[in-house]
KOLNU-916843 format. One line per field, with one value per residue (C-alpha): x, y, z; residue in one letter. Coordinates in steps of 0.25 Angstrom, whole numbers. Layout:
BEGIN
px: X/...
py: Y/...
pz: Z/...
resn: A/...
***
This chain:
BEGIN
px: 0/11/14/3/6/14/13/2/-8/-2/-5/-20/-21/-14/-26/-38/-45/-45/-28/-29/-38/-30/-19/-23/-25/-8/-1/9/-2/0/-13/-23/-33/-28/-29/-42/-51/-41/-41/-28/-17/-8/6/16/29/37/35/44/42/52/47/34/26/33/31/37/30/31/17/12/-1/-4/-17/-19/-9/-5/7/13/22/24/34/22/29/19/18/5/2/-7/-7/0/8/16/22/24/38/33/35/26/15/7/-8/-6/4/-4/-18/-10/-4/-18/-25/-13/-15/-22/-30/-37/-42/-37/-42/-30/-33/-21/-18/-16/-29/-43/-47/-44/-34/-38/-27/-28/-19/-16/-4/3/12/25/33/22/30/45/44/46/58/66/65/67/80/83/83/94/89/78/90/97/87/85/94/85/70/77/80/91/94/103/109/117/129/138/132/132/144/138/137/123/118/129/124/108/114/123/111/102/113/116/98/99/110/106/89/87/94/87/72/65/53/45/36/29/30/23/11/8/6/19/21/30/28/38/44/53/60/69/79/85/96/89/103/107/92/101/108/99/91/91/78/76/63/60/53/46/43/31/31/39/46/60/61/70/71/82/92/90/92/104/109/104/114/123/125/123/109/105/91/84/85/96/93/100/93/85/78/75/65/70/78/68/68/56/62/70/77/80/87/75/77/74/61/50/41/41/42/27/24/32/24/12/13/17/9/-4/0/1/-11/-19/-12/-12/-28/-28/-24/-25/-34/-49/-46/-33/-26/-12/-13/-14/-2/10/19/12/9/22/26/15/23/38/30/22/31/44/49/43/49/62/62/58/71/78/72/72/88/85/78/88/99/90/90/106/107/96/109/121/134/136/122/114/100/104/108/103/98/94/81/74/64/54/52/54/42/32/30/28/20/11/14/6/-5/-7/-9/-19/-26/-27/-33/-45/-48/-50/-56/-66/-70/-74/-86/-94/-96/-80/-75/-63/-73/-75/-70/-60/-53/-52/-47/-34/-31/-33/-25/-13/-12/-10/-1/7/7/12/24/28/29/34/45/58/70/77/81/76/87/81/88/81/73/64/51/41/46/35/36/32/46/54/55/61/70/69/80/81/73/83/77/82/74/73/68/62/54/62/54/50/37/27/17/30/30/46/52/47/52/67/66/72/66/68/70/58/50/55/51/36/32/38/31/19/19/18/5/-1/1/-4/-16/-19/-14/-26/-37/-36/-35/-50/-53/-52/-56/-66/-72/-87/-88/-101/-107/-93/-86/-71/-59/-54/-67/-64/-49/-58/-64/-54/-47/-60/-70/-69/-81/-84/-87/-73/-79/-70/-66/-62/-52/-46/-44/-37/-28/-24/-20/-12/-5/-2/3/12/18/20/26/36/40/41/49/59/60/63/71/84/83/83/84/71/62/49/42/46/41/26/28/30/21/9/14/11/-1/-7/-2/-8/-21/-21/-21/-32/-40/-41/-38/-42/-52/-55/-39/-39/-41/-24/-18/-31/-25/-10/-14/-23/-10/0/-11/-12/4/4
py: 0/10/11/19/30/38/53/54/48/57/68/62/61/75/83/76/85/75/75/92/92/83/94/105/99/98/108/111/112/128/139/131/141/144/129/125/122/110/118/114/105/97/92/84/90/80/64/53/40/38/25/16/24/40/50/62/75/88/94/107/113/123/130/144/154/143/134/127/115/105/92/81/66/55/43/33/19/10/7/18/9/5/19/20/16/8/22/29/18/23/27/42/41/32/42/52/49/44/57/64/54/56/45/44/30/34/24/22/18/6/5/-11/-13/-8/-7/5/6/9/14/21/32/36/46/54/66/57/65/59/47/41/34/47/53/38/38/53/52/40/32/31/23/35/46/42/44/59/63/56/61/78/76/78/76/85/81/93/91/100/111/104/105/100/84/86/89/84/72/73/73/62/55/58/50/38/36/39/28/17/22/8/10/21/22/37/43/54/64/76/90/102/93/94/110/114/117/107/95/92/80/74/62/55/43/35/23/9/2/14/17/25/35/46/49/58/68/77/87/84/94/92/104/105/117/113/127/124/127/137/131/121/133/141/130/127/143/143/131/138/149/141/145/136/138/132/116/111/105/92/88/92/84/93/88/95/106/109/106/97/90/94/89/96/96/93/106/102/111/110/117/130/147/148/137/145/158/152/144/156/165/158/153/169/173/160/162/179/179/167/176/189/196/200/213/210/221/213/214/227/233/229/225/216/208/210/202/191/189/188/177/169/170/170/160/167/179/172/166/178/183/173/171/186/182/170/174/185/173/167/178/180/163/165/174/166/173/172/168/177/170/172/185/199/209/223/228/242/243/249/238/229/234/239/225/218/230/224/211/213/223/210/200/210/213/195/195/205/199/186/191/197/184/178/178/190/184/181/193/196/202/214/228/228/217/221/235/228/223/236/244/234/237/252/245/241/252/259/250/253/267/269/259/268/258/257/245/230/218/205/193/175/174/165/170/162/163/161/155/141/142/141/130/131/121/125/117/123/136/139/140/135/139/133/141/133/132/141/139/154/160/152/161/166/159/152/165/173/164/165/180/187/195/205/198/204/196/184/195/198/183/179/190/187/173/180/188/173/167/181/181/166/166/176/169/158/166/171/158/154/165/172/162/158/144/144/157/149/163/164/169/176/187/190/193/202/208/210/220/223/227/236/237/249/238/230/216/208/198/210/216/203/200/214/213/198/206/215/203/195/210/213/200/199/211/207/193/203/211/201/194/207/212/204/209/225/228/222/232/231/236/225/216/221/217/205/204/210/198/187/192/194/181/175/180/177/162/163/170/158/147/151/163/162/164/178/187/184/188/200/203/203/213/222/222/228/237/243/244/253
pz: 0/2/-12/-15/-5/-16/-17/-27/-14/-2/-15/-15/-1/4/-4/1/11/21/21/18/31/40/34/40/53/55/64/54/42/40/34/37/37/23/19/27/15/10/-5/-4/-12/-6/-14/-10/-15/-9/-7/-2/5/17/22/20/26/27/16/15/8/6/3/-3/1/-10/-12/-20/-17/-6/-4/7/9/22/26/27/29/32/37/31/40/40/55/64/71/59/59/73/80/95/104/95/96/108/107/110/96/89/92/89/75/73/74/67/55/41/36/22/14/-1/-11/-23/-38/-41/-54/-53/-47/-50/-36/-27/-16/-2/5/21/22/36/36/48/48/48/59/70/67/71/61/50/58/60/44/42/52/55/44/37/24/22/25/14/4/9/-4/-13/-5/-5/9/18/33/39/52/60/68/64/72/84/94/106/109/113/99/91/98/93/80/80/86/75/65/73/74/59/57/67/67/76/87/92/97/92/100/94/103/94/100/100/103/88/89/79/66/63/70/82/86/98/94/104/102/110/110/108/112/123/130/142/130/131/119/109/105/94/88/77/66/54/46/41/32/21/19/24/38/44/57/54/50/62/72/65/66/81/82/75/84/98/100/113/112/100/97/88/74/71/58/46/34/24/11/-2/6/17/31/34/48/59/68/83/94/107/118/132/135/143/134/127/133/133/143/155/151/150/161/170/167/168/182/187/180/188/199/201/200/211/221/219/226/220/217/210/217/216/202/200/202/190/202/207/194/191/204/199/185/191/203/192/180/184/175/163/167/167/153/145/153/145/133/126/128/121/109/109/108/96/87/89/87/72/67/60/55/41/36/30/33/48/51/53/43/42/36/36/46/37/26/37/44/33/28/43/45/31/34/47/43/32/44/51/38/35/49/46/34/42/54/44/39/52/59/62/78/78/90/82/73/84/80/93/88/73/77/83/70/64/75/74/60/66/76/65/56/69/71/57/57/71/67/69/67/53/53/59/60/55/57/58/70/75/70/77/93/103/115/110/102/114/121/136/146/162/172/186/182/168/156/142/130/116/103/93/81/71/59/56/58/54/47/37/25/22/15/26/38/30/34/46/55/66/79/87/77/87/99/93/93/106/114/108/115/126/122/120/132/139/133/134/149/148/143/151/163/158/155/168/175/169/157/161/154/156/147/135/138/129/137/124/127/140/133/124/133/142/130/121/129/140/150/158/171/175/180/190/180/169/180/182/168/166/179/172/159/164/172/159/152/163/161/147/147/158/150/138/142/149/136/129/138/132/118/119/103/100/93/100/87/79/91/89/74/75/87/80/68/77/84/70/65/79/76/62/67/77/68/58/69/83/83/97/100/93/107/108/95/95/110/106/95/105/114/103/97/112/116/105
resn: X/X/X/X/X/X/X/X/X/X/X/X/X/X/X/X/X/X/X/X/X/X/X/X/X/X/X/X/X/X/X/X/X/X/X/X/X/X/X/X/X/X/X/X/X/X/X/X/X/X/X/X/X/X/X/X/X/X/X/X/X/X/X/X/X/X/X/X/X/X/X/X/X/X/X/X/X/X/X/X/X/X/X/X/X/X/X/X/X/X/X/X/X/X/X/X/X/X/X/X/X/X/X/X/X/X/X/X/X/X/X/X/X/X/X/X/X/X/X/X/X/X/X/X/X/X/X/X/X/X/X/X/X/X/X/X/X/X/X/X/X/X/X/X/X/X/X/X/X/X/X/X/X/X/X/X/X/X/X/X/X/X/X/X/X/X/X/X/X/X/X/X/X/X/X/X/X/X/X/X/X/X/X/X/X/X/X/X/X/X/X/X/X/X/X/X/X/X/X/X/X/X/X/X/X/X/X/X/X/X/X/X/X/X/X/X/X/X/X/X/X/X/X/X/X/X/X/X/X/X/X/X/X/X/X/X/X/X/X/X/X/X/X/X/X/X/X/X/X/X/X/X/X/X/X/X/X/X/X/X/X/X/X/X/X/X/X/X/X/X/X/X/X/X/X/X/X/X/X/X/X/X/X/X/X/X/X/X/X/X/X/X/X/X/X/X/X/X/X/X/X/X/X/X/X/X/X/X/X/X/X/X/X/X/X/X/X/X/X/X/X/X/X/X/X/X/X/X/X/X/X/X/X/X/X/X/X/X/X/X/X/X/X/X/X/X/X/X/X/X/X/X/X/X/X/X/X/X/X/X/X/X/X/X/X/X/X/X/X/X/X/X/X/X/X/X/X/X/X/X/X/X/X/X/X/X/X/X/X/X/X/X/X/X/X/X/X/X/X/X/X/X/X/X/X/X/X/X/X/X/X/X/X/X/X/X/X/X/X/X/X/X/X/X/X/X/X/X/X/X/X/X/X/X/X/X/X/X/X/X/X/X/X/X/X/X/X/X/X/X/X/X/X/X/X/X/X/X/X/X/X/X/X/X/X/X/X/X/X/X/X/X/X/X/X/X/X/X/X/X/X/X/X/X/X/X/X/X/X/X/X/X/X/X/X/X/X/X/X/X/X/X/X/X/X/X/X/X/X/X/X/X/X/X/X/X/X/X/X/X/X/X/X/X/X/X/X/X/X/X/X/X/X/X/X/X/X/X/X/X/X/X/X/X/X/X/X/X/X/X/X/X/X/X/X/X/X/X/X/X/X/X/X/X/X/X/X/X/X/X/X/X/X/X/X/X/X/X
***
């Protein structure tokens, strides 16, 4: 039967609807809203057969004045034991891969016989699987055919001067050469929730179970575009940049990066989690105890001594890490290459086409708020005229701008706090900056360019507007939300900045003084993380601030409606600094 599974019938299958649907269902699967009514054509630009049952493509999504290519290997089974080694064969695996699988009967003319084929075609992302990554790197009879299939695997050691690392790789040529001696483990990170999907695999001796064993991330790139992250964690190597996870390996498909392989940091889980987790602790705790009348809260000292006694660790990190993203930027520069070094542009162009680039984001976001229905609240003449006084906002920016010139040099370009990973012994911190594959809503030529560095500042700070306002609502939600009368805790966010009523209820004083709690401190973690980098221009900061906010609301717009109140809020909070 697997002779008929040829390019022609993935071709077939890949455009049915039901394939197209189960498409769009995947993380990585990008513009889904653009592509939501299945119109359109799927090619498959590349095809090989690795083994029995992996396939390796490369597909195109094209529709009109639309094009779009992705890394898509699969692996077809009949029975989804066959494709598992015996560790992956437990029921939370299996129920996993199972609802992660396609499925689709496809009835075959044979030219030898007048009667149809029924063939069940049951396929799964292949990376889910051990299998795929011991034939992609392990395997030495498939590795040698790489030449002939426009593949190569590239296995760094030379950048390596440490044992440790030099180590990881040497290890990753001895699994290659003697693949049976070794027993592989795969665990999937980001519970799902990345772009590109994320895997831990760990190996260890069969014949030496007391050597410790060796793990490595693994990191397939969807977006068929040639990633950028491989060459900048080989600069950051480079220069001795400590903080960023080392690359071992690469296989590339006809020049392009398609899978990484990575060194594993220590972490126990990313910035956001310390924050987060802070900061709600003080809001519960604060409003447990003070007194009814909140007059402890009242006066800025006193909240200040509430934020240095709850928050303490966060207060200590962002002490630390405006330092370290100020080390990042100085580790993206590389003597003597001209793709990674600084440049000088005139502040004007510069800023005229953000400043169109933006007003073109804000003018997209009408349009579609226009659209909606008549009952939706983002249809209320307060929240359209923020997007028509951030347009003033911006237009004020531009023409206030007094500095001739702006440096430009690689940075990061999508930092938030989920891109840092952090390691705590004994109260110090280590941190770990990850994912450098660009901002993802650039297209390829414009994730090549460089950028200011408060591009990197703009996005970070806005994590901590996010975790603000959400800290926020479920503050409301638990305090003031009647579940009974179904109220929503994003109106009483409304409320609390819209509509201002001439009687100040109990609950309304309480929701204010909780406000000016969160602002005071996210002013104070803002200015410890800024505190380290005194050239930054503040300006350029609210630029690419005010890019992100739009880009977040963009996205609830079309995905999350309910979740607008942030991005609208963040918006609202610019428009009123200034």
């Amino acid at each position: 039967m697997r002779n008929y599974f040829d390019k022609n019938l993935f071709q077939q299958v890949f455009n049915s609807n039901e394939f197209k649907g189960w498409l769009l269902s995947r993380r990585w699967f990008g513009d889904k809203s653009l592509l939501s009514n299945l119109s359109f054509k799927i090619s498959i630009k590349y095809f090989n057969m690795i083994s029995e049952t992996i396939f390796l493509t490369i597909i195109e999504i094209t529709s009109q004045d639309y094009a779009k290519s992705y890394f898509f290997p699969v692996i077809i089974y009949t029975k989804i034991q066959d494709i598992l080694e015996t560790d992956e064969n437990t029921r939370e695996n299996v129920v996993k891969l199972t609802e992660n699988t396609f499925s689709k009967i496809v009835a075959l003319s044979v030219h030898d016989n007048q009667k149809e084929k029924i063939l069940y075609l049951n396929l799964i992302e292949a990376e889910y699987c051990v299998l795929f990554w011991k034939k992609m790197l392990f395997d030495k009879k498939i590795s040698e055919t790489f030449p002939n299939l426009s593949m190569t695997l590239t296995l760094y050691s030379e950048q390596f001067e440490d044992e440790i690392n030099m180590s990881k790789v040497r290890n990753l040529i001895e699994a290659s050469l003697y693949p049976e001696r070794y027993e592989y483990r795969l665990e999937q990170l980001g519970g799902g929730n990345t772009t590109n999907l994320l895997f831990l695999l760990r190996i260890s001796n069969k014949k030496n179970p007391k050597q410790n064993s060796f793990s490595y991330v693994l990191k397939s790139y969807k977006e068929y575009s040639g990633s950028l992250e491989p060459r900048k964690l080989f600069v950051l190597v480079k220069n001795n940049f400590p903080n960023a996870p080392k690359i071992y390996a690469t296989i590339k498909i006809q020049e392009r990066e398609t899978i990484g392989v990575l060194e594993n940091v220590p972490n126990k889980g990313n910035l956001g989690d310390i924050y987060w987790k802070e900061l709600n602790h003080m809001i519960n705790s604060v409003f447990n105890t003070v007194s009814e009348d909140f007059s402890s809260l009242k006066d800025k000292d006193n909240m200040s001594v509430y934020i240095k006694k709850y928050c303490a660790d966060s207060i200590n990190v962002s002490e630390k890490i405006g330092f370290q993203i100020k080390q990042l930027h100085e580790a993206l520069l590389l003597k003597n290459d001209p793709l990674y070094s600084k440049e000088t542009v005139m502040s004007k162009d510069y800023l005229k086409n953000y400043s169109d680039k933006l007003n073109n984001m804000v003018n997209s976001i009408q349009n579609n708020m226009r659209r909606g229905s008549e009952e939706a609240f983002y249809k209320s003449p307060k929240i359209g005229s923020i997007l028509i006084d951030i347009k003033d906002i911006i237009e004020k920016f531009l023409t206030e701008f007094d500095v001739d010139q702006i440096i430009i040099q690689p940075v990061h370009q999508d930092l938030h706090f989920q891109q840092i990973l952090y390691n705590e012994i004994n109260g110090n911190y280590t941190f770990y900056f990850i994912d450098f594959e660009g901002d993802p809503q650039l297209s390829e030529e414009q994730k090549k360019q460089k950028f200011p560095i408060e591009k990197d500042l703009g996005s970070f700070l806005r994590s901590l507007s996010y975790i603000k306002f959400n800290t926020l609502l479920n503050f409301i939600e638990r305090e003031f939300v009647d579940k009974e009368r179904f109220e929503v805790p994003a109106e009483f966010l409304y409320s609390l900045y819209f509509r201002k009523s001439s009687k100040t209820t109990q609950k309304h004083k309480k929701l204010e003084i909780a406000l000016k709690l969160l602002n005071l401190w996210e002013n104070k973690i803002m200015g410890k993380i800024l505190e380290k980098s005194l050239n930054l221009n503040f300006t350029l900061i609210n630029f690419f601030t005010i890019e992100r906010v739009l880009h977040e609301l963009s996205y609830e717009l079309l995905f999350r409606p309910g979740n607008i109140i942030i991005p609208i809020l963040g918006l609202k909070e610019i428009i009123d600094k200034y």
